[in-house]
N, C-alpha and C positions, 0 to 999 in steps of 0.2 A: 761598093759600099762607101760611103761620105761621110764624115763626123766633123762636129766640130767641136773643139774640146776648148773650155772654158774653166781653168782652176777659179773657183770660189771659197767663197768665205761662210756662204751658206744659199742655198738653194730650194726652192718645194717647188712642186706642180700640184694644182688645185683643178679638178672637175666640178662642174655648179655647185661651187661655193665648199665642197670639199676638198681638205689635201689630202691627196691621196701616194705620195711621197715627199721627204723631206733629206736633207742630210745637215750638216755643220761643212766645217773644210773640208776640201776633196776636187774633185772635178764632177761637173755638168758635161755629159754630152748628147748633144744634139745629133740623131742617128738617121740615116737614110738609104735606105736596100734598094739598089739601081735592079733591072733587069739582068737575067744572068747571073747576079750574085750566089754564091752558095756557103756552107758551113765554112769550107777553106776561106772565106773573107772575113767571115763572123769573127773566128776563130784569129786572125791577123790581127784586123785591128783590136780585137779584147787585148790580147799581148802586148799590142807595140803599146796602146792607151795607160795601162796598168806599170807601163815598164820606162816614161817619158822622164826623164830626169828636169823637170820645170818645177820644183817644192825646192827652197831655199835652204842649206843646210845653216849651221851656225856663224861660220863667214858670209850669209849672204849669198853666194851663188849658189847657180841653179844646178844643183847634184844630186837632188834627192825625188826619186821617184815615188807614185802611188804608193806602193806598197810600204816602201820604207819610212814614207812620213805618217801613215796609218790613217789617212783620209779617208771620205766615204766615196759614192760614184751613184750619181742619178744622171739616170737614161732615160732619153725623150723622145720616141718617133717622130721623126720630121720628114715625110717625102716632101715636102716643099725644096728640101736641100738638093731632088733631084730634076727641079726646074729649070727649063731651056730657053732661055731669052734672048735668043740672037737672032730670032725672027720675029716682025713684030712687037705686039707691047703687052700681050699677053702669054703669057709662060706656057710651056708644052709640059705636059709631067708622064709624054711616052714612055721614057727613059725608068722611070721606075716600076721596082717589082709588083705585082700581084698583092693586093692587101694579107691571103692565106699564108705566102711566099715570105711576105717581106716579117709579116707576126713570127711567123717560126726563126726566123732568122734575128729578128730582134730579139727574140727570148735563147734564142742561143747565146748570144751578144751576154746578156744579162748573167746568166749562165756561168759563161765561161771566167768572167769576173768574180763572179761569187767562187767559185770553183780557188780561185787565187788567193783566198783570204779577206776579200775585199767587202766591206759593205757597203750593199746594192738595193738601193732604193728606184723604183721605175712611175712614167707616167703610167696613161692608161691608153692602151690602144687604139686607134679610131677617132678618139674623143675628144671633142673641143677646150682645149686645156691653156691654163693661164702659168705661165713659167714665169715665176720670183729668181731672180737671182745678186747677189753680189758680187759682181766680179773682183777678182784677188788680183793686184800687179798693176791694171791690166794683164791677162796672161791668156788669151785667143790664139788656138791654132785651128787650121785647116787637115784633116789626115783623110785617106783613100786607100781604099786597098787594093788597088791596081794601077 
């Protein structure tokens, strides 16, 4: 599983011409179910994401985590995150899970977040979707759960 986590300042996903989630501060991430994946992944990165010390305490530095700065978390299906470009110039997207596989597993993701206190705003699965965001810092990371 692949995320990319993006603390913002405010975020929505809109379906034709609908939002159909939003938040204020928090973090956007962008989520991707490789082959293979199972709940034990979901279940990883929901923890380690919810638990990143990147939210600025009163000095300024980066000490304060999701939970503790009371931010929201919108979640975005992305299997593009598990495209293979090192052949050719067109991306392989073998490597990712099953559309039924990777949905269950993303709503696990969402889930397991919610589960933490956290509010969890989601796109829409499948669906061609327009991602707003403002990014906070900059503050872009990379996380995997293997």
């Amino acid at each position: 599983m692949r995320a990319v986590v993006q603390r913002v300042s405010e975020s929505s996903v809109t379906v034709e011409g609908r939002v159909v989630g939003a938040i204020g501060p928090g973090l956007l991430v962008l989520l991707g179910v490789a082959l293979g994946d199972t709940e034990q992944d979901a279940d990883y990165l929901a923890d380690k994401i919810v638990q990143l010390r990147i939210f600025e305490d009163d000095a300024g530095k980066l000490n304060l985590s999701l939970l503790e700065s009371g931010g929201a978390l919108l979640v975005v299906s992305q299997f593009t995150l598990l495209g293979d470009c090192r052949k050719g110039r067109r991306p392989s997207f073998a490597g990712a899970a099953p559309p039924a596989t990777a949905e269950a597993l993303y709503e696990r993701f969402a889930a397991r977040v919610r589960a933490k206190g956290v509010s969890v705003a989601t796109g829409q699965f499948r669906a061609m979707m327009k991602v707003g965001l403002v990014n906070d810092g900059p503050v872009t990371l990379i996380l995997e759960s293997r």
